[in-house]
Every structure is written in C-alpha cells, then in structure tokens.
MARBA-936498 format. One record per residue (C-alpha): residue number from 1; residue in three letters; chain; x, y, z. Coordinates in nm, 4 decimals, decimal comma, padded with zeros to 6 digits, m for minus. Each point is the difference from the previous one (the first is absolute). Last residue first. Layout:
# MARBA-936498
 pos code unit       px       py       pz
 NUM  ala    A        X        Y        Z
...
***
This chain:
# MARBA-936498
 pos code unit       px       py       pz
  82  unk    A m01,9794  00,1117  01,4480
  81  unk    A  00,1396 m00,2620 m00,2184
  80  unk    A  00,0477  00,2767 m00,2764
  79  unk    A  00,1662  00,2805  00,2431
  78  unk    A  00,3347 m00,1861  00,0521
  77  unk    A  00,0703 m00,0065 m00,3481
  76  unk    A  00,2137 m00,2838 m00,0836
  75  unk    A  00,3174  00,0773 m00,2729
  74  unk    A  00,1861 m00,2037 m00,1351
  73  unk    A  00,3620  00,0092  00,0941
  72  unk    A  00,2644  00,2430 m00,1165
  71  unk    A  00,3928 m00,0232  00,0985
  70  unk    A  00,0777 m00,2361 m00,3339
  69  unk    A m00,0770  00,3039 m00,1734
  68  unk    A  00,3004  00,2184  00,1272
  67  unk    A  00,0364  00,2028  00,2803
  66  unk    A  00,0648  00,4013 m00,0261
  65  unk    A m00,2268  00,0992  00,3559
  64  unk    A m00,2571  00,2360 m00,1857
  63  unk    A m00,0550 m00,0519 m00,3599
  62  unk    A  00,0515 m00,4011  00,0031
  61  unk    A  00,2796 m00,1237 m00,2397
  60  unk    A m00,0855 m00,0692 m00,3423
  59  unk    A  00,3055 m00,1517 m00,1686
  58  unk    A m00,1746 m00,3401 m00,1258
  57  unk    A m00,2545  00,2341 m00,1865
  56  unk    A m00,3536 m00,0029  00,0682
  55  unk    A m00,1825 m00,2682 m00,1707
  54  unk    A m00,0712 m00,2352  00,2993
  53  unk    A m00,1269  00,2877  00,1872
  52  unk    A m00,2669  00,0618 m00,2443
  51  unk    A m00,0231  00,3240 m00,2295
  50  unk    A m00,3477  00,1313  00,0265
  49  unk    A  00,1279  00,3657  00,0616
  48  unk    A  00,2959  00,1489 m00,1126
  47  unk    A  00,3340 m00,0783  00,1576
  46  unk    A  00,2415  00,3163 m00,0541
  45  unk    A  00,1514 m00,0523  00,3327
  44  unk    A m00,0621  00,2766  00,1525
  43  unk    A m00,3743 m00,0305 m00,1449
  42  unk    A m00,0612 m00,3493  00,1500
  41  unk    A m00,2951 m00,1559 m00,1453
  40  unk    A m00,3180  00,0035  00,1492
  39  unk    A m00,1979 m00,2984 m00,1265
  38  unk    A  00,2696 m00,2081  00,0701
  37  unk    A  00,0096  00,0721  00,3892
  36  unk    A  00,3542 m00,0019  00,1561
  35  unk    A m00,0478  00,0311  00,3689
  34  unk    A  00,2784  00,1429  00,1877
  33  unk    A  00,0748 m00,2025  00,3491
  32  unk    A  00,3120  00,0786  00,0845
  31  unk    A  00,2023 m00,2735 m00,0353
  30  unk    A m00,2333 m00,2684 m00,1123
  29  unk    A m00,0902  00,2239 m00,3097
  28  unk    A m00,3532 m00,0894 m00,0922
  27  unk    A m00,1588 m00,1453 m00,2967
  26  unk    A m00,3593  00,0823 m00,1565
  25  unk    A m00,1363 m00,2473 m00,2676
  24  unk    A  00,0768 m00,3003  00,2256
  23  unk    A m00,0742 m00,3184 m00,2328
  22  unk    A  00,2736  00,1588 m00,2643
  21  unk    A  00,2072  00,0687  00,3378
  20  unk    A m00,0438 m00,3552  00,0978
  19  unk    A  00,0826 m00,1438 m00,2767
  18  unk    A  00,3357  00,2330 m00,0749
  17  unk    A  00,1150 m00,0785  00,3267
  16  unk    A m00,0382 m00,3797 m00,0330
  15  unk    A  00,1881  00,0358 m00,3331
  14  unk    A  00,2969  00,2158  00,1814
  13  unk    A  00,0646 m00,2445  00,2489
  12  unk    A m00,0286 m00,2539 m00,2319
  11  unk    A  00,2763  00,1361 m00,1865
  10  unk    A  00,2137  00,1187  00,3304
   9  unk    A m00,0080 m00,3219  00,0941
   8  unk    A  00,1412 m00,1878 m00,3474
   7  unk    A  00,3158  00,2863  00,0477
   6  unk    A  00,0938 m00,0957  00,3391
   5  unk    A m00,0669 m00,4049 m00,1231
   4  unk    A m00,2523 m00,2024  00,1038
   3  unk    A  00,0767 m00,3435  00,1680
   2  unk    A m00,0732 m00,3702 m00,1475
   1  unk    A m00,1876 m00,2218  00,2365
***
C-alpha cells in the first residue's frame, strides 16, 4: 500500500473541501462561527453578491477572527430540521 505524500494530502484535502462547500452554498468559520452566505457578499471585503465560496480568493481570511479558508465548514442551519 503506497503512502501519500505531505503535499498529495493537502491536495485532496483541498478537493474534498471544495465539494463540499460547492454542495454547501453557505460556509461557516469553525473558529468563531461567522457564516459566509453567497448571496450576501461580504462588503469589507469587497465580495459582491452571488460569488461562491469556491471562487473567493485563496487569501480570504474570515472578517471577524482573521483565519483562513481552510477554517470554514459547510454550513447546517439548526432551524431547518426544526
């Protein structure tokens, strides 16, 4: 069984991410719990609306706590099951 590199992990790391977040829509910070919601945008940021979390730049960090987008999961509102 061959092993995965660092570098090889961080790839499909990165492509799981990106599937999930295109499945997600909205994505939340992990850290402190911002929601990024495409159809808002984020104005401090200069992200317009309908831009998807998969196309925001590499170097967008999270408005409030500073963490990159490797911090943000997908996002489950807790008011939809109820």
């Amino acid at each position: 069984m061959g092993s995965l590199s660092e570098g090889r992990i961080d790839e499909v790391i990165d492509r799981l991410n990106r599937e999930r977040a295109a499945e997600a829509g909205k994505m939340q910070c992990k850290v402190c719990w911002w929601v990024y919601d495409p159809e808002k945008g984020v104005d401090e940021a200069d992200i317009e609306p309908g831009v998807p979390f998969n196309e925001l730049p590499d170097f967008f960090t999270c408005p409030v706590c500073g963490n990159g987008k490797e911090s943000f999961l997908p996002f489950t509102d807790p008011e939809a099951s109820l």
